[in-house]
Backbone bond lengths (Angstrom), bond angles and torsions (degrees), N, CA, C in turn:
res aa  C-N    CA-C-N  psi(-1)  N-CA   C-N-CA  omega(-1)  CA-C   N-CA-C  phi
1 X - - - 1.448 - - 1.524 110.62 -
2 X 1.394 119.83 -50.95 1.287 115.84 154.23 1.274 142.28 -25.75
3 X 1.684 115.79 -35.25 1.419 124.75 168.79 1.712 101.91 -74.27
4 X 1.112 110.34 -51.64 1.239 106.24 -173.10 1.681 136.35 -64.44
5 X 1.616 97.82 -14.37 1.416 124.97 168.87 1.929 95.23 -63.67
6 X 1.206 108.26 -43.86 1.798 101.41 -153.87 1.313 80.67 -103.88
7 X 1.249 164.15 65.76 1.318 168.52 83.62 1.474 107.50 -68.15
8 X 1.238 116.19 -31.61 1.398 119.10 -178.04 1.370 109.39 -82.66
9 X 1.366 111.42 -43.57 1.379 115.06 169.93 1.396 139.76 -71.13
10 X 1.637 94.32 -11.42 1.906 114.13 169.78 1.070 97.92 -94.91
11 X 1.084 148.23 -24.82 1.601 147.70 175.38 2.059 121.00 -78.92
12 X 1.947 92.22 -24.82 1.296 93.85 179.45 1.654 116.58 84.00
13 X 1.309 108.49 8.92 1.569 99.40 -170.19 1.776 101.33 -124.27
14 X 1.191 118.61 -173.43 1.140 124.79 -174.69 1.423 102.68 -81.86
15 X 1.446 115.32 146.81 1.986 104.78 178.60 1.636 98.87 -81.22
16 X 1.625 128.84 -6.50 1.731 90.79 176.72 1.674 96.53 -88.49
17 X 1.360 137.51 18.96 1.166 123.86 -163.11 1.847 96.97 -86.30
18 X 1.406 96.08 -30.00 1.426 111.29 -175.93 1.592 125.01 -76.30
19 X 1.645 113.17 -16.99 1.151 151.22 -148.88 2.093 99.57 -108.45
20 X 1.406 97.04 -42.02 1.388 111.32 -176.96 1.445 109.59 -89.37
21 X 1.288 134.72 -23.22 1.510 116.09 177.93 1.215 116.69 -105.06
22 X 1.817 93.61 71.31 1.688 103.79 -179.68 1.718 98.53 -87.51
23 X 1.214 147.81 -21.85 1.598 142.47 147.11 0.919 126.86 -65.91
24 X 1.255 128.82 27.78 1.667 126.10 169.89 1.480 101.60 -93.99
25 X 1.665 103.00 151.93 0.968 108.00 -149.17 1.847 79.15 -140.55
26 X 1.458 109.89 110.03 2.005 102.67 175.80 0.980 124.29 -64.59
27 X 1.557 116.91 -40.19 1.574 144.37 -173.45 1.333 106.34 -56.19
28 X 1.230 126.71 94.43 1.362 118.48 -163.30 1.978 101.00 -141.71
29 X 1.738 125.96 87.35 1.233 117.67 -168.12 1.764 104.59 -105.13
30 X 1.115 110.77 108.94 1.606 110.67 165.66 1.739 110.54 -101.20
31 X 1.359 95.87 156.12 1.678 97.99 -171.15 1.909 89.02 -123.57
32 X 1.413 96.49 146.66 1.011 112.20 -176.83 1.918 120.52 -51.45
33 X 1.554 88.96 -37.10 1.771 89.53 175.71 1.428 110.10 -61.41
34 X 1.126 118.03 -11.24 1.670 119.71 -167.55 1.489 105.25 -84.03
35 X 1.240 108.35 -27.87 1.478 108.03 -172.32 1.348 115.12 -74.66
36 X 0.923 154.99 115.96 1.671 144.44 165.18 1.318 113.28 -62.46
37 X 1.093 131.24 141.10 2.083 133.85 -160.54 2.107 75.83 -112.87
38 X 1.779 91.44 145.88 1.401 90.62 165.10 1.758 99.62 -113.47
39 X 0.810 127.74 154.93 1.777 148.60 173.27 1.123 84.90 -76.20
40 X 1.620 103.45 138.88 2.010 98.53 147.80 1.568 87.16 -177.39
41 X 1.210 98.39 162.88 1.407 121.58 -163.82 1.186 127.23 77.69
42 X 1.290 119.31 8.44 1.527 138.19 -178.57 1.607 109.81 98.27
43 X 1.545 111.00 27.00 1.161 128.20 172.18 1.435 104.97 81.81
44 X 1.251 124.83 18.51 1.435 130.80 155.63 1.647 117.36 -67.22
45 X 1.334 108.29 -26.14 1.582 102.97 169.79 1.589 106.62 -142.71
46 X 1.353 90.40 153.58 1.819 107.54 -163.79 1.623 92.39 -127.86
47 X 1.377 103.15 115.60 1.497 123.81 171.47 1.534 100.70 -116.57
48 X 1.714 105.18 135.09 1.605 133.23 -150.88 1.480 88.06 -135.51
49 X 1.344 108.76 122.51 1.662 105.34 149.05 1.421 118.85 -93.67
50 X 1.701 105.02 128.59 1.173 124.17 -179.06 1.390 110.71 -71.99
51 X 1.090 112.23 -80.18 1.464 142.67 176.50 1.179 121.10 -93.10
52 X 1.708 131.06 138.55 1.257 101.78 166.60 1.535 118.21 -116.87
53 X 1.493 98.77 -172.13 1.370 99.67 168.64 1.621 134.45 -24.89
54 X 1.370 128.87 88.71 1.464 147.22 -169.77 1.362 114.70 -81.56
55 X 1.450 146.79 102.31 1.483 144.09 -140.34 1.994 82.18 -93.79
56 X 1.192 95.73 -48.87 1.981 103.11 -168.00 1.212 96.14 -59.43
57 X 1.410 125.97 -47.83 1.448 129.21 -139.33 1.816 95.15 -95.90
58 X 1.421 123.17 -30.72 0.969 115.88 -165.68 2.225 122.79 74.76
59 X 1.308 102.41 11.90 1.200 89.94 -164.01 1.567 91.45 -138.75
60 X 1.537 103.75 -178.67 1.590 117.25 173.73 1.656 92.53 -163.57
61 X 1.481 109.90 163.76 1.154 144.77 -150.78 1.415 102.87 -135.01
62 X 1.983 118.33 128.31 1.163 99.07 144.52 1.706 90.47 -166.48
63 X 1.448 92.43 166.02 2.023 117.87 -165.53 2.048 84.93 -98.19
64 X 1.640 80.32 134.05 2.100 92.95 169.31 1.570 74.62 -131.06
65 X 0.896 95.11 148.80 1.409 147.14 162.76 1.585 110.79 -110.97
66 X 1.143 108.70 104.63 1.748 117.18 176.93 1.870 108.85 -116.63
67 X 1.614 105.38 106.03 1.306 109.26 178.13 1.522 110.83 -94.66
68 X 1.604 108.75 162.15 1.565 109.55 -174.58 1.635 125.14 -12.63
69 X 1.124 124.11 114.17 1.771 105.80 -174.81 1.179 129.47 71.30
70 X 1.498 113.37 4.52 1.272 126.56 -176.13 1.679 114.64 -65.62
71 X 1.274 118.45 154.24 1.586 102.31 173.93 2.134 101.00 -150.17
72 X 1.063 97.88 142.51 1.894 106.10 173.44 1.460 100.62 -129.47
73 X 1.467 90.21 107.35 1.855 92.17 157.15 1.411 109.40 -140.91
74 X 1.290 111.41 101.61 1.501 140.49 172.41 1.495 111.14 -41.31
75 X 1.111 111.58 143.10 1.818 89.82 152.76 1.346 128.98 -88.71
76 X 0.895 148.88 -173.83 1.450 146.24 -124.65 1.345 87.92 -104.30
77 X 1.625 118.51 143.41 1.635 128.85 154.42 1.365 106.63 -74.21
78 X 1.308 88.07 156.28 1.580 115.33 164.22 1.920 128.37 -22.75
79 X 0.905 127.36 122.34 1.342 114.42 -177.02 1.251 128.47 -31.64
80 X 1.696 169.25 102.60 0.779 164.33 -132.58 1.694 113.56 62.73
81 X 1.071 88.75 0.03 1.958 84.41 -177.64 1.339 107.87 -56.86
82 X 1.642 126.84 160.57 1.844 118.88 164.34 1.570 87.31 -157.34
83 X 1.558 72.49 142.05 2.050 101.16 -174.91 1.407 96.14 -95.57
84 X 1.707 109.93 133.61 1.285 119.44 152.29 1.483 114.75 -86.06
85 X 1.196 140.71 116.93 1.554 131.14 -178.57 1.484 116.10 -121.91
86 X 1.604 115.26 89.48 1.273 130.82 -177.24 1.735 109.44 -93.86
87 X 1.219 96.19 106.43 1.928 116.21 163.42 1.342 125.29 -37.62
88 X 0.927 146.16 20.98 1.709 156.19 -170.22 1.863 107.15 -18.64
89 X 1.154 109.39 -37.43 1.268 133.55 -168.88 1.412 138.56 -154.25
90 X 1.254 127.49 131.59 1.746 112.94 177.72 1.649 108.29 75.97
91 X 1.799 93.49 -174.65 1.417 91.36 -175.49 1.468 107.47 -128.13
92 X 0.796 121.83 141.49 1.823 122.22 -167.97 1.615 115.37 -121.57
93 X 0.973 155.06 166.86 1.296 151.63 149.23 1.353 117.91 -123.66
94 X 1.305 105.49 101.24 1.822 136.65 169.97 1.670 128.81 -60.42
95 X 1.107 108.88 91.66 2.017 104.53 -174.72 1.752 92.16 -79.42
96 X 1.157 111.19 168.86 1.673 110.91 154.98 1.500 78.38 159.79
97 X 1.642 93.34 146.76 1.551 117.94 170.79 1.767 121.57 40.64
98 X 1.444 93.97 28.24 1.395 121.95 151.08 1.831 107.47 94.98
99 X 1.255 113.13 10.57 1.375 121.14 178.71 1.858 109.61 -119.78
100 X 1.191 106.81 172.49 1.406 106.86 -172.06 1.746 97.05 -131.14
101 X 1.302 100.40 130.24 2.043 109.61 170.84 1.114 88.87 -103.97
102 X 1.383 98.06 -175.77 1.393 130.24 171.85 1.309 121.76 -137.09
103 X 1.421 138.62 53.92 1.129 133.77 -159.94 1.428 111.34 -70.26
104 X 1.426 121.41 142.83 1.483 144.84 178.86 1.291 93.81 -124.80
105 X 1.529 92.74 146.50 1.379 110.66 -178.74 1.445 140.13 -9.79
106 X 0.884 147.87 114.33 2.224 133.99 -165.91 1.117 110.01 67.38
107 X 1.684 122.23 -2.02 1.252 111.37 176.74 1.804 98.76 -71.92
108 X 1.675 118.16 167.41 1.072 153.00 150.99 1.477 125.44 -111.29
109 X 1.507 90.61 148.95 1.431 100.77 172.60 1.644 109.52 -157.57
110 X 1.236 123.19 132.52 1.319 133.25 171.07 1.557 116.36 -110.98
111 X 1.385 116.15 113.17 1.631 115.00 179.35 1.852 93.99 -144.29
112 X 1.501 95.91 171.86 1.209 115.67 169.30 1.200 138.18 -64.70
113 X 1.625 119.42 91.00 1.499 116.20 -162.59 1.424 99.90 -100.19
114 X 1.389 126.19 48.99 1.693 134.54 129.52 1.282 117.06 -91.60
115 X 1.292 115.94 23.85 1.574 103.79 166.22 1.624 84.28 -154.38
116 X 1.457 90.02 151.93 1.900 111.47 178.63 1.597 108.47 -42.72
117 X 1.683 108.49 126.66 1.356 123.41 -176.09 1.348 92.99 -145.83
118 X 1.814 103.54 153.16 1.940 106.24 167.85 1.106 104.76 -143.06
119 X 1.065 118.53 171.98 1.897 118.64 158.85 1.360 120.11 -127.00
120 X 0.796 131.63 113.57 1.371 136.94 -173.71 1.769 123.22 -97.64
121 X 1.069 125.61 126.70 1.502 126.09 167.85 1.414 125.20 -90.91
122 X 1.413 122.56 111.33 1.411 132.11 -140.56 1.313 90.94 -118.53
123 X 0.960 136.30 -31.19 1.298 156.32 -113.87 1.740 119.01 -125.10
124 X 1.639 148.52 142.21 1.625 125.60 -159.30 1.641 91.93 -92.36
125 X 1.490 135.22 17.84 1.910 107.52 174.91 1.645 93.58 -131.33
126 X 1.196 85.53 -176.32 1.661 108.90 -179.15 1.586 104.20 -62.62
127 X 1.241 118.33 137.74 1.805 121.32 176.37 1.751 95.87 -114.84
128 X 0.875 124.46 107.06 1.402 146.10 159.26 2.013 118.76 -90.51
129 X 1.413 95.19 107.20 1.111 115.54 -177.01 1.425 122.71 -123.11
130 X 1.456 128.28 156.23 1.117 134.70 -166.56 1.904 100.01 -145.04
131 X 1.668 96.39 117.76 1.780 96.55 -152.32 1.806 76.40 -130.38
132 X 1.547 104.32 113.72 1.807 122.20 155.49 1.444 107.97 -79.50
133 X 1.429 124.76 129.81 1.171 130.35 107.48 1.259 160.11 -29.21
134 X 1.141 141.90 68.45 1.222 149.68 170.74 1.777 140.24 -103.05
135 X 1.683 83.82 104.36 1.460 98.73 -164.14 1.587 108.91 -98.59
136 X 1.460 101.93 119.31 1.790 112.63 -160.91 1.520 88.51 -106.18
137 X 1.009 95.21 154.64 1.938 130.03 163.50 1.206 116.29 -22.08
């Protein structure tokens, strides 16, 4: 128990947190036909669930697709929620927490998606993105 106390404590989490995800299961294969894409923006952007909702993991996964002029602005996550927002493709322009990026391609960005964020496609190609969820404590 002792080892597992200082694993808990290099990790930062509680030791029954480590103790409780004796049913997790890593192996986890979804195929793209499975996913349903939602339209939005007048079908200027196509949001895909990647991943879903993870009780252990705390997180979810999903692919936007931002076409010419396209724009996604969600309403706000959950209190403590934080967006990972990785660029796969193209160039997009990102507001959140009151500033504006510009992500290009492989760029990243992690901010607070409990307060109003969008992404916008400013730009003449397809912006292909890959946006995590992560809902903390």
């Amino acid at each position: 128990m002792g080892l597992l106390g200082k694993l808990a404590g290099a990790l930062k989490v509680p030791a029954e947190v480590l103790l409780e995800n004796d049913d997790f299961e890593p192996l986890l294969l979804l195929r793209e036909l499975d996913n349903k894409a939602a339209r939005l923006d007048g079908g200027k952007a196509l949001l895909r669930p990647s991943l879903p909702y993870d009780n252990v993991l705390r997180q979810e996964t999903f692919f936007l697709d931002l076409y010419i002029s396209g724009r996604y602005a969600p309403e706000p996550m959950v209190p403590g929620c934080v967006c990972l927002a990785t660029s796969l493709s193209g160039t997009v322009l990102l507001h959140a927490e009151g500033q504006d990026f510009q992500l290009l391609e492989r760029d990243a960005l992690r901010f607070a998606a409990d307060q109003p964020f969008w992404l916008e496609n400013q730009f003449n190609g397809t912006a292909r993105l890959l946006l995590t969820y992560r809902y903390l404590k």
